[in-house]
PyMOL Python script that loads the backbone (N, CA, C, O; Angstrom):
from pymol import cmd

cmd.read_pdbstr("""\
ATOM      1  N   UNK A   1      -8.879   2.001   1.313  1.00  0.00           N
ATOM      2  CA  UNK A   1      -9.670   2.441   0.178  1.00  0.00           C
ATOM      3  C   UNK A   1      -8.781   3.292  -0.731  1.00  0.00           C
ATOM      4  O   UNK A   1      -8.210   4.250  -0.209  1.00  0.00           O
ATOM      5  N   UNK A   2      -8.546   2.974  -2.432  1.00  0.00           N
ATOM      6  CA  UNK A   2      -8.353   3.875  -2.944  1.00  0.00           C
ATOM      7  C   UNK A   2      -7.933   5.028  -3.035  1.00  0.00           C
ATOM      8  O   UNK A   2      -6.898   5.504  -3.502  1.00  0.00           O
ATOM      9  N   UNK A   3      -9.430   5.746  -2.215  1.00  0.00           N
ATOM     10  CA  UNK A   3      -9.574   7.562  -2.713  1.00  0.00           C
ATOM     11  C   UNK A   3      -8.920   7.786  -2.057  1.00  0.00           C
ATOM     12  O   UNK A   3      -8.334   8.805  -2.425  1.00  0.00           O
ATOM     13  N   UNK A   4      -8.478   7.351  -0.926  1.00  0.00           N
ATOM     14  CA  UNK A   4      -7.885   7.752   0.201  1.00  0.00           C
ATOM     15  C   UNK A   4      -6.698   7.336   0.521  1.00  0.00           C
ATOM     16  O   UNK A   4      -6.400   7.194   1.707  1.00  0.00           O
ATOM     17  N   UNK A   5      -5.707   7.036  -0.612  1.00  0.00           N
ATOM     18  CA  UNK A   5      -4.460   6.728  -0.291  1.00  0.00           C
ATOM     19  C   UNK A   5      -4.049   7.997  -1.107  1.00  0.00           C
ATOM     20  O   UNK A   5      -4.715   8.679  -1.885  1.00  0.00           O
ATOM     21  N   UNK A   6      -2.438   8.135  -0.593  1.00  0.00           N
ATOM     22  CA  UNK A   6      -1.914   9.263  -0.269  1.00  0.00           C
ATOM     23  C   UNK A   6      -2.025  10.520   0.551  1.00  0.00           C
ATOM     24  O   UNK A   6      -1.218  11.420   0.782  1.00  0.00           O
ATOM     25  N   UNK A   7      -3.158  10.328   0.888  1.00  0.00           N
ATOM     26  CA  UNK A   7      -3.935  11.854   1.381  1.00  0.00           C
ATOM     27  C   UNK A   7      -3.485  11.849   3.358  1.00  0.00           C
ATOM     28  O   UNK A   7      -4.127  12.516   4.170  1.00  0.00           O
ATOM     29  N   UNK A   8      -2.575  11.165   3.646  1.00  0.00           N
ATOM     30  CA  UNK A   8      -2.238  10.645   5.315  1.00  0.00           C
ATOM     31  C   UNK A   8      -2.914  10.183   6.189  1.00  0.00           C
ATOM     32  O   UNK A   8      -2.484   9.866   7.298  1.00  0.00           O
ATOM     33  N   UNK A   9      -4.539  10.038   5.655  1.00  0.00           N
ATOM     34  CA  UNK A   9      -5.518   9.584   6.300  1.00  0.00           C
ATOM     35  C   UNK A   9      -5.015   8.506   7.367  1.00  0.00           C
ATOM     36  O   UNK A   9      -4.911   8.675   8.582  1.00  0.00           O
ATOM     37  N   UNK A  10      -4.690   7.205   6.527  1.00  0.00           N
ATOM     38  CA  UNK A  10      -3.936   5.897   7.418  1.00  0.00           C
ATOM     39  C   UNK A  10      -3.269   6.158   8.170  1.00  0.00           C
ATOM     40  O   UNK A  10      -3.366   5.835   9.354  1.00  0.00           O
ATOM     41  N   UNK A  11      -2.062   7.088   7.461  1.00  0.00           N
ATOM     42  CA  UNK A  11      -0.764   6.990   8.327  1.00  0.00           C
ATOM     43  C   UNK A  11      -1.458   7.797  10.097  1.00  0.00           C
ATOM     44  O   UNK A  11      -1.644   7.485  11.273  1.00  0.00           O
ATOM     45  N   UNK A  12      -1.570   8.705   9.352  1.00  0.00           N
ATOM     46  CA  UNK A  12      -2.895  10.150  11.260  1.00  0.00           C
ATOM     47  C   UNK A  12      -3.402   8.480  11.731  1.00  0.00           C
ATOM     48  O   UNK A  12      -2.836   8.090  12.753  1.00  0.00           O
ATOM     49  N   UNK A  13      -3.946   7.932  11.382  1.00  0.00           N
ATOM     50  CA  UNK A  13      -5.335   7.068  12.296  1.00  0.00           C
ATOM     51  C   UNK A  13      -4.122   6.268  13.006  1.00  0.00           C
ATOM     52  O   UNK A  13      -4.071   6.314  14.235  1.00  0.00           O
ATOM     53  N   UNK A  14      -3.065   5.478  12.242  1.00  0.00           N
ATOM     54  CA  UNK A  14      -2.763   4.395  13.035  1.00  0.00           C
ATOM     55  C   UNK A  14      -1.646   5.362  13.523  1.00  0.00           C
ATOM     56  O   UNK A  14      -1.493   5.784  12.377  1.00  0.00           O
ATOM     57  N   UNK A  15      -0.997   5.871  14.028  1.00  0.00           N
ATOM     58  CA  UNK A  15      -0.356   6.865  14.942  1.00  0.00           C
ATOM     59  C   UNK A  15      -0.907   7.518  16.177  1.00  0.00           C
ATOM     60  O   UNK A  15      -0.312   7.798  17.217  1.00  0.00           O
ATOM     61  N   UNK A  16      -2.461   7.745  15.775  1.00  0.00           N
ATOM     62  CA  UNK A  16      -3.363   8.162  16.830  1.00  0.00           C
ATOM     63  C   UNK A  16      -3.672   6.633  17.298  1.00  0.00           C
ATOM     64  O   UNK A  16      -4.122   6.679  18.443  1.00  0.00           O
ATOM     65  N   UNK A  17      -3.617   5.741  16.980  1.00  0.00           N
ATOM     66  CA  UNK A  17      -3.868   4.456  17.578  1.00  0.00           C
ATOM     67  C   UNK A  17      -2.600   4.330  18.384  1.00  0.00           C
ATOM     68  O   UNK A  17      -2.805   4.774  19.513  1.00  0.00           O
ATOM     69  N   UNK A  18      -1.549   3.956  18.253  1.00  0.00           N
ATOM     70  CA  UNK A  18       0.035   3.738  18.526  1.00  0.00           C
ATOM     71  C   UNK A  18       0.080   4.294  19.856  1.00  0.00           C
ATOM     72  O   UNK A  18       0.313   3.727  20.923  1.00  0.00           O
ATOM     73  N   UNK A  19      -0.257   5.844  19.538  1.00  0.00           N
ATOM     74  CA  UNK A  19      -0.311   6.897  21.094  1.00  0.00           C
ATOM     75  C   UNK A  19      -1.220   6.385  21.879  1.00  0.00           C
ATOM     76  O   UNK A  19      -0.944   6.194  23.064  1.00  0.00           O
ATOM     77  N   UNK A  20      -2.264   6.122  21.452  1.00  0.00           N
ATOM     78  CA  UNK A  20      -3.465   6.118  22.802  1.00  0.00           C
ATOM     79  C   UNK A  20      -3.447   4.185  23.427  1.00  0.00           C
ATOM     80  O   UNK A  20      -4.312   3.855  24.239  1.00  0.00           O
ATOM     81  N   UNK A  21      -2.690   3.413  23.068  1.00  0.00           N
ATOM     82  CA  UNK A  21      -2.743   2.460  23.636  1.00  0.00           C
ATOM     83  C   UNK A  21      -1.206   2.094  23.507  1.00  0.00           C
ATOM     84  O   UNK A  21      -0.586   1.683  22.526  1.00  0.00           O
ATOM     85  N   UNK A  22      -0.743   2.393  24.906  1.00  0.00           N
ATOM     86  CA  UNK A  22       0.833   2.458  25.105  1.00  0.00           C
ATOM     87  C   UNK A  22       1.383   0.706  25.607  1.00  0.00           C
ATOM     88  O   UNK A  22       0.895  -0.027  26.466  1.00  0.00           O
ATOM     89  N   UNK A  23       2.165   0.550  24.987  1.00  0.00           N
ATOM     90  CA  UNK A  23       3.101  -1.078  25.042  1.00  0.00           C
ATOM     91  C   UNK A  23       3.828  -1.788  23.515  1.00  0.00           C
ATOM     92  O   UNK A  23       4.425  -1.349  22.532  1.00  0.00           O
ATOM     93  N   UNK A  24       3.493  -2.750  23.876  1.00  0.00           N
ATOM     94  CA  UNK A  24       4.199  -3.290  22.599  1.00  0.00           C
ATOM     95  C   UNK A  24       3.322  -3.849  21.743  1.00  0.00           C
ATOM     96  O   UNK A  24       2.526  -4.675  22.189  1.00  0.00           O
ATOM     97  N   UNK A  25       3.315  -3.665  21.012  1.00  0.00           N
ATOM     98  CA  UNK A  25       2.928  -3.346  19.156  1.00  0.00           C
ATOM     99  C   UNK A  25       3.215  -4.507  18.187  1.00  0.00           C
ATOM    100  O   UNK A  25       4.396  -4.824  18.050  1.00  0.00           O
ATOM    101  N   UNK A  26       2.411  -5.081  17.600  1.00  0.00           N
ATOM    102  CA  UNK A  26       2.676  -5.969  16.732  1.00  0.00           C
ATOM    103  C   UNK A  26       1.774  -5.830  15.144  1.00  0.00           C
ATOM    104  O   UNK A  26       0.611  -6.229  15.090  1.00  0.00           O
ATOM    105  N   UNK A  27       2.386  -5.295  14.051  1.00  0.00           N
ATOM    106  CA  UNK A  27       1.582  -4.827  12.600  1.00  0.00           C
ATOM    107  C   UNK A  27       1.920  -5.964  11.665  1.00  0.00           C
ATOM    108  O   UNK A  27       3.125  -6.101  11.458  1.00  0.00           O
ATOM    109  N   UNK A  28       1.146  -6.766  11.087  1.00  0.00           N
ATOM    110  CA  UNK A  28       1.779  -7.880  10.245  1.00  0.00           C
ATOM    111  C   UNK A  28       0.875  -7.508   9.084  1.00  0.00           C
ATOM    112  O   UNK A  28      -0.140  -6.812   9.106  1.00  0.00           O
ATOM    113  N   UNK A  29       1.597  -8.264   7.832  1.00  0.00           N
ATOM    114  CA  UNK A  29       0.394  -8.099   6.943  1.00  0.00           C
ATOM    115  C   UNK A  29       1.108  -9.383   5.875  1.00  0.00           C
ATOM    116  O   UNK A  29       2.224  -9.901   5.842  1.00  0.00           O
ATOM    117  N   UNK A  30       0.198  -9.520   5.289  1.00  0.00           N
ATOM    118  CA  UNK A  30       0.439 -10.655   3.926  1.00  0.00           C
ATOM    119  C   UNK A  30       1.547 -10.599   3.528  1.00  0.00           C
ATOM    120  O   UNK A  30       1.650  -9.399   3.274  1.00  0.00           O
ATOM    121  N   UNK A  31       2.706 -11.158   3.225  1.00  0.00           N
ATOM    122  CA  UNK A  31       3.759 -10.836   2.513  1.00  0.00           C
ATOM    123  C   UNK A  31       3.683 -10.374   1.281  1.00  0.00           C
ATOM    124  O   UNK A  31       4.417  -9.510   0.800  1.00  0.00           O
ATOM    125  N   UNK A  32       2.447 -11.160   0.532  1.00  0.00           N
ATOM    126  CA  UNK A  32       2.258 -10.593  -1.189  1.00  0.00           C
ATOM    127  C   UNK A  32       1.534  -9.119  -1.278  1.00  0.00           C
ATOM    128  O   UNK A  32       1.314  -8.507  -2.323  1.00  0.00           O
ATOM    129  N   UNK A  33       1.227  -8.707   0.006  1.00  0.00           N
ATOM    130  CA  UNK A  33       0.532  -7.388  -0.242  1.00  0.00           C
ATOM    131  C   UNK A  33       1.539  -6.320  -0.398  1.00  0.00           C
ATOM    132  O   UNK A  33       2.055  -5.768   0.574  1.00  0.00           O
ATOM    133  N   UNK A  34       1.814  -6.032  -1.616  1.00  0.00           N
ATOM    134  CA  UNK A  34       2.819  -4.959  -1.478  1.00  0.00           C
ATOM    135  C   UNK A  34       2.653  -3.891  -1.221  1.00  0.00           C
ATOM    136  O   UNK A  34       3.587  -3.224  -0.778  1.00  0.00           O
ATOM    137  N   UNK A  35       1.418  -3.360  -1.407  1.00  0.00           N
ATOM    138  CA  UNK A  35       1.207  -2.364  -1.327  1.00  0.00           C
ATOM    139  C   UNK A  35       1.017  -1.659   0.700  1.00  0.00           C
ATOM    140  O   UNK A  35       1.221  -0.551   1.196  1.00  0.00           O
ATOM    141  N   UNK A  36       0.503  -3.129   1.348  1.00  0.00           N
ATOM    142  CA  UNK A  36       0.194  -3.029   2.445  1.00  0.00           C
ATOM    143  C   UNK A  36       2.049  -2.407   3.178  1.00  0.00           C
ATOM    144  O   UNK A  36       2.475  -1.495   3.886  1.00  0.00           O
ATOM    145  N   UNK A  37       2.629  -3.678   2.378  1.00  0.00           N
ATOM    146  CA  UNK A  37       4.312  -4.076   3.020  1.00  0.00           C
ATOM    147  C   UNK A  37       4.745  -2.384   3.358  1.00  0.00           C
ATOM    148  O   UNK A  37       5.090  -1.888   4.431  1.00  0.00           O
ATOM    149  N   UNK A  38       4.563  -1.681   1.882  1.00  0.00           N
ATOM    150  CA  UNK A  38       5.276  -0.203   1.882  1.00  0.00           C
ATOM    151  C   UNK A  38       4.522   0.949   2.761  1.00  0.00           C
ATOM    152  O   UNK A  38       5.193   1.760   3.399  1.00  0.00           O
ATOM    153  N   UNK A  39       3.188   0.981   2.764  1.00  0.00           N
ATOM    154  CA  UNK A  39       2.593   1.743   4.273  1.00  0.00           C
ATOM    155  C   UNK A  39       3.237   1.192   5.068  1.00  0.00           C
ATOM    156  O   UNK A  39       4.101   1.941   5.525  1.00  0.00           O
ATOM    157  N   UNK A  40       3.248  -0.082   5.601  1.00  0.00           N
ATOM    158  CA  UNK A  40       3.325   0.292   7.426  1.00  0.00           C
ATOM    159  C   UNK A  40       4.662   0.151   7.621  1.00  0.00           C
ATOM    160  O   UNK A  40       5.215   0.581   8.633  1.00  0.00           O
ATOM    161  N   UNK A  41       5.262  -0.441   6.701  1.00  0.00           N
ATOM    162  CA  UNK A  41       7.106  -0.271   6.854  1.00  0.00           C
ATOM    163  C   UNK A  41       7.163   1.595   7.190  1.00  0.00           C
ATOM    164  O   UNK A  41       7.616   2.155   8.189  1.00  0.00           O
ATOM    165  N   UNK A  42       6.682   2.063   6.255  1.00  0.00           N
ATOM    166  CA  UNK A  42       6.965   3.832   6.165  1.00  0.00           C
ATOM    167  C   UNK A  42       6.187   4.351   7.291  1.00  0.00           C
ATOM    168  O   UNK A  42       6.493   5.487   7.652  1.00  0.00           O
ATOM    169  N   UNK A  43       5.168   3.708   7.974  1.00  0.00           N
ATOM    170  CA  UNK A  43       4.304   4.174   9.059  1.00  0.00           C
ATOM    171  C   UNK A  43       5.183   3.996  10.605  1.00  0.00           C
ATOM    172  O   UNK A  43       5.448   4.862  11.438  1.00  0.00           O
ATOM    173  N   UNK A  44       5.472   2.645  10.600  1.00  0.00           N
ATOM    174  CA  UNK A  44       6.331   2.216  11.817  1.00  0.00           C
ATOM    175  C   UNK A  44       7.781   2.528  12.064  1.00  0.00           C
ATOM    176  O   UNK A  44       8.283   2.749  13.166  1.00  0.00           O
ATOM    177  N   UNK A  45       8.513   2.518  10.671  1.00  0.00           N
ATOM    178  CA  UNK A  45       9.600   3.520  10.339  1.00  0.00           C
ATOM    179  C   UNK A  45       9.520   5.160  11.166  1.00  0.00           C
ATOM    180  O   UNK A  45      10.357   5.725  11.869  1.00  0.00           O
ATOM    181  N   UNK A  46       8.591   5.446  10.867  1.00  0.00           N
ATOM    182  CA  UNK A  46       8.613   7.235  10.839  1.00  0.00           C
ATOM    183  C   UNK A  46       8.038   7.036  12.341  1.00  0.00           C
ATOM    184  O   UNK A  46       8.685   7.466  13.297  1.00  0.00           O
ATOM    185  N   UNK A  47       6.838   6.391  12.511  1.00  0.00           N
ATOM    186  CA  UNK A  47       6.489   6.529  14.525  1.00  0.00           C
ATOM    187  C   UNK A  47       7.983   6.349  15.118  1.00  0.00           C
ATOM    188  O   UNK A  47       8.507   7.217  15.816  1.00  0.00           O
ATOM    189  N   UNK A  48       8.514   5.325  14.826  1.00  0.00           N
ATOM    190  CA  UNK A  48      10.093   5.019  15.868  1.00  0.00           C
ATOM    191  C   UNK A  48      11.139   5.530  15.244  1.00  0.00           C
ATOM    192  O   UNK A  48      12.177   4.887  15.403  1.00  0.00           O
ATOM    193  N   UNK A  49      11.202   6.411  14.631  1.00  0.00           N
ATOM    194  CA  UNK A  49      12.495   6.376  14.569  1.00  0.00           C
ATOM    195  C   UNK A  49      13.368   5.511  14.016  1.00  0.00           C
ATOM    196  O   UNK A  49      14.565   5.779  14.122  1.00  0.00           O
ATOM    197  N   UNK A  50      12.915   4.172  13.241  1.00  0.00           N
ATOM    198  CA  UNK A  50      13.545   3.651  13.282  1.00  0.00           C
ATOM    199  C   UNK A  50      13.921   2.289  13.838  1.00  0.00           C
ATOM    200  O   UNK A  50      14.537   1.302  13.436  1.00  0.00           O
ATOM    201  N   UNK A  51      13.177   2.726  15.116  1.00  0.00           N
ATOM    202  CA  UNK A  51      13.507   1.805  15.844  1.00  0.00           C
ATOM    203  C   UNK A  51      12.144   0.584  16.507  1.00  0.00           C
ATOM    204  O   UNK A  51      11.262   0.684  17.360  1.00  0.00           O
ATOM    205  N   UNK A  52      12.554  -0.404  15.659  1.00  0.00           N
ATOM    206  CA  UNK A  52      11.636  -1.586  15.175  1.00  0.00           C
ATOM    207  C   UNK A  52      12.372  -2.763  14.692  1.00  0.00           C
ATOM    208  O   UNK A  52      13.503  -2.807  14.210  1.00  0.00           O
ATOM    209  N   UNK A  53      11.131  -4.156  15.010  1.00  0.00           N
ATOM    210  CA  UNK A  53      12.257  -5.281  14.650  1.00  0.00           C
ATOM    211  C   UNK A  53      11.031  -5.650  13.448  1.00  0.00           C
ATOM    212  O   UNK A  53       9.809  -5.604  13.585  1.00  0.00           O
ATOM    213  N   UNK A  54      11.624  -5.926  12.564  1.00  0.00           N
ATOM    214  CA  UNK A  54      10.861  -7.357  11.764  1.00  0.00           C
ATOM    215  C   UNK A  54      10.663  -8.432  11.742  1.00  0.00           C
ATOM    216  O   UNK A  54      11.691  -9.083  11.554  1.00  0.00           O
ATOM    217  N   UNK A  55       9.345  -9.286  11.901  1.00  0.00           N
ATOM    218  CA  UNK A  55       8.872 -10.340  11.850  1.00  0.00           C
ATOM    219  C   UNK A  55       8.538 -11.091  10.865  1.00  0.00           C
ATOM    220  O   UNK A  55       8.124 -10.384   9.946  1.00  0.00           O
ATOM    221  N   UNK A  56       8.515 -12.415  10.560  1.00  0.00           N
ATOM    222  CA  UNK A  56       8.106 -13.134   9.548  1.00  0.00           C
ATOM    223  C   UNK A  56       9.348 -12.802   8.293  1.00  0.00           C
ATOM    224  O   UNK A  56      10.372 -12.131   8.416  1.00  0.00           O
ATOM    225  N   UNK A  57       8.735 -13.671   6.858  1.00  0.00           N
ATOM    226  CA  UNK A  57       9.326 -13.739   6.023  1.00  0.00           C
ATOM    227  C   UNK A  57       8.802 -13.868   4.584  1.00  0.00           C
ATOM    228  O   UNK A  57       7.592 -14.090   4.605  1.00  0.00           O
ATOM    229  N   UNK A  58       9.291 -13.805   3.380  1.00  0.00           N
ATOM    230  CA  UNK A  58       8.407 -13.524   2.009  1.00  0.00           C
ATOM    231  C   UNK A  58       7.849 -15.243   2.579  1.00  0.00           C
ATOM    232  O   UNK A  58       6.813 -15.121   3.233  1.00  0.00           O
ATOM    233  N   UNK A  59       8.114 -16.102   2.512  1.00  0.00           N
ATOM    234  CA  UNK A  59       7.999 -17.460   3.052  1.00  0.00           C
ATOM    235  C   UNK A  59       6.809 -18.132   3.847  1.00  0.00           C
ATOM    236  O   UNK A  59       6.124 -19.150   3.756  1.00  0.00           O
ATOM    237  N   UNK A  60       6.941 -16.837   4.817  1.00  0.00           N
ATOM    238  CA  UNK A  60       5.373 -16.794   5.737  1.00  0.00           C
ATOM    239  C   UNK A  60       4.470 -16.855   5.764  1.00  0.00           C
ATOM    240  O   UNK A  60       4.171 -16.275   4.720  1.00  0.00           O
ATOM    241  N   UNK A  61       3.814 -17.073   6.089  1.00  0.00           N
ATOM    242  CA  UNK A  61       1.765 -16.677   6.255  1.00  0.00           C
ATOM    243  C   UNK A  61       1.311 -14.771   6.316  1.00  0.00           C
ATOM    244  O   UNK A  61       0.407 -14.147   5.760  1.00  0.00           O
ATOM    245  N   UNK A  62       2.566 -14.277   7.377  1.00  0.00           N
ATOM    246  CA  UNK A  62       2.459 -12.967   8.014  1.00  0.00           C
ATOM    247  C   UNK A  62       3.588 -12.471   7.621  1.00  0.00           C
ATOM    248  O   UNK A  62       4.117 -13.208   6.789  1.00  0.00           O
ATOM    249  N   UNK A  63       4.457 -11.119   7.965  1.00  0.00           N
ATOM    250  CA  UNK A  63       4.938 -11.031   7.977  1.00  0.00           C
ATOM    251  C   UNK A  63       4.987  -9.299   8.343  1.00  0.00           C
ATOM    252  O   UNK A  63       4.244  -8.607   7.646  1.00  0.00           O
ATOM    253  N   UNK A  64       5.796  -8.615   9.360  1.00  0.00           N
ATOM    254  CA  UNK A  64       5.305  -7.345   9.806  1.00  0.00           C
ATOM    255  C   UNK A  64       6.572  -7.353  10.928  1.00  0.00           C
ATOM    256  O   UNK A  64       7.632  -7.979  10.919  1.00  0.00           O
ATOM    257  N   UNK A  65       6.015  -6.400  11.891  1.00  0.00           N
ATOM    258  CA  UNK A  65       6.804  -5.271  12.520  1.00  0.00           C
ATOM    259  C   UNK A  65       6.444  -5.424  14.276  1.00  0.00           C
ATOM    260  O   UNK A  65       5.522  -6.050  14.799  1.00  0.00           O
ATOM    261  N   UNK A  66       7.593  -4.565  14.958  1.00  0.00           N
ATOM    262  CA  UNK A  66       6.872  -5.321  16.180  1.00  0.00           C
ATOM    263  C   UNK A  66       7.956  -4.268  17.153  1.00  0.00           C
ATOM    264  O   UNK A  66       9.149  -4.563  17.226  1.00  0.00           O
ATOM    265  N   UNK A  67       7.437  -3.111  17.830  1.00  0.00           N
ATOM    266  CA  UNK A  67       8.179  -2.059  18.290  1.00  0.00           C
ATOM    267  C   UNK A  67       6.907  -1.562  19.772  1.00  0.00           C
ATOM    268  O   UNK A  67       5.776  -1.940  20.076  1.00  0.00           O
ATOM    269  N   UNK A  68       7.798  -0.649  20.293  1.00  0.00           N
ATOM    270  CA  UNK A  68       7.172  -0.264  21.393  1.00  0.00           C
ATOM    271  C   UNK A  68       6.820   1.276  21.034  1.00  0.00           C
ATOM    272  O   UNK A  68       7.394   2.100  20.323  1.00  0.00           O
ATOM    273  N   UNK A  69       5.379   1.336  21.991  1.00  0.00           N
ATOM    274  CA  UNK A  69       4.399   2.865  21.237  1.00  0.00           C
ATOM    275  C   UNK A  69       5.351   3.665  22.306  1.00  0.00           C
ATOM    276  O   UNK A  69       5.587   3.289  23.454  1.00  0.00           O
ATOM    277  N   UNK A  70       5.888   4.952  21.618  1.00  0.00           N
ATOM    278  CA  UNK A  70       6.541   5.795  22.489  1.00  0.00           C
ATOM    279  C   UNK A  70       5.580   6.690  23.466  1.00  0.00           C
ATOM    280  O   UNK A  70       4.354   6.672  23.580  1.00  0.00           O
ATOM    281  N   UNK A  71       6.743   7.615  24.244  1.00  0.00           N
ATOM    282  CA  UNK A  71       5.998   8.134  24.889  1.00  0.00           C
ATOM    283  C   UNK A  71       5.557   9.780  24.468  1.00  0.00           C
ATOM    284  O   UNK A  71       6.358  10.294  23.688  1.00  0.00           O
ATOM    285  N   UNK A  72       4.824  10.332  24.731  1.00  0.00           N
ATOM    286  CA  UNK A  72       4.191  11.955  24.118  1.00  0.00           C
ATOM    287  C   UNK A  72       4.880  12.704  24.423  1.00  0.00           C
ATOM    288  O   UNK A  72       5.197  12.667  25.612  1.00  0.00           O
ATOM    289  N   UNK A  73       5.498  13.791  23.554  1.00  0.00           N
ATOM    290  CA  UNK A  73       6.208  14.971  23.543  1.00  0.00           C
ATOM    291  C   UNK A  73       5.254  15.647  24.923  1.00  0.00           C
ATOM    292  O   UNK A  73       4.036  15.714  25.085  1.00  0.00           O
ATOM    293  N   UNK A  74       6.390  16.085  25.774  1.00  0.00           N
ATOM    294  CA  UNK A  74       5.513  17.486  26.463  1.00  0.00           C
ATOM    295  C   UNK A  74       5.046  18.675  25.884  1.00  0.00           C
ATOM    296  O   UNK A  74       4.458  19.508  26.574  1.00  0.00           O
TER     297      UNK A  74
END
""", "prot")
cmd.dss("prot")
cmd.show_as("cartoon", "prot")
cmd.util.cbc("prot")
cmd.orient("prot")
């Protein structure tokens, strides 16, 4: 929604998702959605570190991300 971009709403929810169901992870989204592309690149980016593979292609049907949910700071 709109009102609610920028404000970290998304980014908090799917992070609190990421943590509470631990394994491997798969986020795809439309290739033409650009707007979708730049959240979860910057969402899955910042959960790992970095450390993430990419899936799909502008070419695709899908196209997204695919990393393992870490484990919780003590």
């Amino acid at each position: 929604m709109r009102q609610y971009r920028r404000l970290g709403v998304g980014s908090s929810a799917a992070m609190a998702a990421f943590d509470l169901f631990k394994g491997q992870w798969e986020v795809t989204h439309l290739p033409r959605n650009l707007p979708a592309r730049k959240f979860w690149r910057a969402v899955v980016a910042r959960y790992t570190d970095g450390d993430y593979q990419t899936c799909g292609t502008e070419e695709d049907e899908w196209m997204g991300y695919t990393f393992m949910s870490r484990e919780p700071s003590p």
